[in-house]
C-alpha positions as CSV (number, residue, x, y, z in Angstrom):
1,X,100.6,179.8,18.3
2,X,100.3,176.1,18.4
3,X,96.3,174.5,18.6
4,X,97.1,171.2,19.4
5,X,99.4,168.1,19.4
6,X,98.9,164.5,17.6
7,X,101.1,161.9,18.9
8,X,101.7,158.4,17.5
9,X,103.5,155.6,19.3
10,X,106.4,153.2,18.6
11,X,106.0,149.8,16.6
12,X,105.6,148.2,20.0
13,X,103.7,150.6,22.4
14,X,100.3,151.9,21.7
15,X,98.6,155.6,22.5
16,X,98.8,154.8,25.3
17,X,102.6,154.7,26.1
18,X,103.3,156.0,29.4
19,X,105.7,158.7,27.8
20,X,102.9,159.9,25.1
21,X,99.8,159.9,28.4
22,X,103.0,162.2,30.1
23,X,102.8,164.8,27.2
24,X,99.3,165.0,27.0
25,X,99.1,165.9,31.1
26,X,101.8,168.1,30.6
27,X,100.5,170.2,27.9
28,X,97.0,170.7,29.2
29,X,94.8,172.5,28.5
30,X,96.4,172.5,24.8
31,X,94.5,169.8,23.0
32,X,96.5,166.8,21.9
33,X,95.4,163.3,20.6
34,X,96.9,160.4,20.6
35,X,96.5,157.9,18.1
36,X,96.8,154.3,17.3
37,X,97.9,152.9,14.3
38,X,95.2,150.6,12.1
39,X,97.2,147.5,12.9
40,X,97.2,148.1,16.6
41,X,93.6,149.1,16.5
42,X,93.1,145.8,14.8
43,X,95.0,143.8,17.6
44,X,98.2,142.8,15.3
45,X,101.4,143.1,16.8
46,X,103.5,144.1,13.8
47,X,103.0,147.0,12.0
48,X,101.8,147.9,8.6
49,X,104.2,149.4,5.8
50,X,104.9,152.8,5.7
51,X,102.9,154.0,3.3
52,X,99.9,152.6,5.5
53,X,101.4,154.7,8.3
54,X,102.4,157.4,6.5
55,X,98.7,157.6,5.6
56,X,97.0,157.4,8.9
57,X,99.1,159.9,10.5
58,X,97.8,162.3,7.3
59,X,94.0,161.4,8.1
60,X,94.6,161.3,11.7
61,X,95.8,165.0,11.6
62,X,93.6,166.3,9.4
63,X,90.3,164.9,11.2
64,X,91.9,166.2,14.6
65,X,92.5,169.4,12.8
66,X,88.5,170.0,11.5
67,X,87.5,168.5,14.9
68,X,89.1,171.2,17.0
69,X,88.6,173.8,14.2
70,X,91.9,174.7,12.9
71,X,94.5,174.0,10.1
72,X,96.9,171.6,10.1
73,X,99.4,174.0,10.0
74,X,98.4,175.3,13.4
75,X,99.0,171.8,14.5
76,X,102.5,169.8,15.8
77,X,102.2,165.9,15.3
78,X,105.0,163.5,16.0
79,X,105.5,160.9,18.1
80,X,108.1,157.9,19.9
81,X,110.7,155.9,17.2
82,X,108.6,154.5,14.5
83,X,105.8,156.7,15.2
84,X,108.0,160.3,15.0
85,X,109.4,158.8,12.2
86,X,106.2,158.4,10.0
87,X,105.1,161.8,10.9
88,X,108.3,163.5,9.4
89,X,107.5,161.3,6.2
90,X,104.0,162.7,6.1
91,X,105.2,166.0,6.6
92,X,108.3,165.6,3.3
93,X,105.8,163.7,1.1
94,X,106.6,164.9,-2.3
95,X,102.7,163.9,-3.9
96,X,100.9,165.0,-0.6
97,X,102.8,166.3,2.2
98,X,101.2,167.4,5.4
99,X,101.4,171.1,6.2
100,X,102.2,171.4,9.8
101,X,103.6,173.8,12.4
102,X,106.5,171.4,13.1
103,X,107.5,167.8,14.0
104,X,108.9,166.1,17.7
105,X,110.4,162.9,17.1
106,X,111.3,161.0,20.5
107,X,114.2,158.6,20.0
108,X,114.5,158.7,16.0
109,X,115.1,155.3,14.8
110,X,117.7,156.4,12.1
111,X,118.4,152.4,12.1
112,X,117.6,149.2,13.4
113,X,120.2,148.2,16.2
114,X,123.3,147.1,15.3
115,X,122.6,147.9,12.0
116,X,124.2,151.7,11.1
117,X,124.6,150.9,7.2
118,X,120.4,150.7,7.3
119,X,119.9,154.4,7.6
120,X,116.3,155.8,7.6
121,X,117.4,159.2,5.9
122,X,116.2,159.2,2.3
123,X,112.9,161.6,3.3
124,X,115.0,164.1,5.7
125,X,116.1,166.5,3.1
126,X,112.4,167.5,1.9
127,X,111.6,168.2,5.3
128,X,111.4,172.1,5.7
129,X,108.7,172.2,9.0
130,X,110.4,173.0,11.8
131,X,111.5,169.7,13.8
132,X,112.5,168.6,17.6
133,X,114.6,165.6,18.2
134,X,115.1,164.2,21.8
135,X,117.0,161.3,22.2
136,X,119.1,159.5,24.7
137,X,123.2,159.8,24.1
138,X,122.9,155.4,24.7
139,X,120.1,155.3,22.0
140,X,120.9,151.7,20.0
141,X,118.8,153.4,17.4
142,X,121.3,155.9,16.7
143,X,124.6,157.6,18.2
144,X,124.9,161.3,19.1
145,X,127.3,161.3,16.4
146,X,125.4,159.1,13.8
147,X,122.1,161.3,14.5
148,X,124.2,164.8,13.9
149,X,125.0,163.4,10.6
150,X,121.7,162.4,9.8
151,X,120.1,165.7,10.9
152,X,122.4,167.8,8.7
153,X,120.6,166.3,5.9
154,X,117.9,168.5,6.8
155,X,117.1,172.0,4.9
156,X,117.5,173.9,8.7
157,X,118.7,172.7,11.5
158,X,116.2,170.8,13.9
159,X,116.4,171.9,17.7
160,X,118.4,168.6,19.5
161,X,118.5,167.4,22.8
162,X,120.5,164.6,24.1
163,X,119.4,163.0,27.8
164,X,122.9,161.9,29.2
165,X,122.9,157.9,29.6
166,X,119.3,157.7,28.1
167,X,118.5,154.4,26.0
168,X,115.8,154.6,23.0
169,X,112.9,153.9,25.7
170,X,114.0,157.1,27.6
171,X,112.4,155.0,30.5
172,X,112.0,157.3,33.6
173,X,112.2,160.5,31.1
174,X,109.1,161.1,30.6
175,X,108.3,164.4,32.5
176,X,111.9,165.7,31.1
177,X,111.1,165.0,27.8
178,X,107.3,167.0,27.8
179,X,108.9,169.9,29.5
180,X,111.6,170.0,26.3
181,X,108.5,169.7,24.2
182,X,106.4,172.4,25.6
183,X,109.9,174.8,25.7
184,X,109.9,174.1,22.6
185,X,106.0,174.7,21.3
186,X,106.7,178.5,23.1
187,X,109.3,179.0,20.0
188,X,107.1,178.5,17.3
């Protein structure tokens, strides 16, 4: 059984992306936070390095966790692009990974558009938590095909959905994607 959710935003939203706000309705009463990153909370507009993120989603998760009395391994965190992305770093960190019960990544940026040799892979084999991926099959992040590719780097297969015509925003989504999300919280 799952004790709450931590979200993180894209490099250009905040917490308070429509999309992420969407979740958090749909899943009450389950607690969930969502979180800015330090250089949005500091009014910048482009965001730290990764290790920075990688980093605040750990203390993010943890805090949440002690505040609501649970481990982090009772806990799902993940996010929108960048923001998904740094949570399944956290969770395959090598020196300090977080222990969670799994990961949702909305729109996984597996590369910057128009850029498919610039894959963001190289973490996605040392990621053994269970994982969701939603994504749109127009995503100029990454193709149905590209993303299969990328996901069979991982050590079991993640639970995929594809919204037909759906671009990386996944704008007028929202609702669909936090009903695939809580589906998918009733399987772990």
């Amino acid at each position: 059984m799952v004790s709450g959710v931590v979200l993180f935003p894209g490099a250009g939203s905040s917490r308070d992306h429509a999309g992420l706000v969407a979740i958090e309705n749909h899943l009450s009463p389950l607690p969930v936070l969502r979180v800015d990153f330090p250089y949005r909370k500091a009014g910048k507009k482009f965001p730290d390095k990764a290790p920075v993120l990688v980093q605040c989603v750990k203390d993010e998760v943890r805090e949440f966790a002690k505040a609501i009395g649970c481990e982090t391994a009772e806990l799902v965190i993940g996010g929108r692009s960048m923001g998904g992305r740094m949570c399944t770093m956290a969770a395959s960190d090598t020196h300090d990974a977080l222990h969670v019960a799994g990961v949702v990544c909305i729109g996984y940026p597996l590369h910057p558009p128009k850029k498919p040799e610039q894959l963001r892979t190289e973490h996605l084999p040392r990621l053994t938590t269970k994982a969701l991926f939603i994504s749109g099959t127009r995503d100029e992040f990454g193709t149905p095909k590209e993303l299969a590719s990328a996901f069979s780097l991982l050590p079991s297969l993640p639970v995929v959905h594809l919204i037909e015509g759906g671009r990386h925003e996944l704008k007028g989504h929202d609702e669909h994607v936090a009903a695939l999300l809580q589906d998918w919280l009733l399987t772990l």
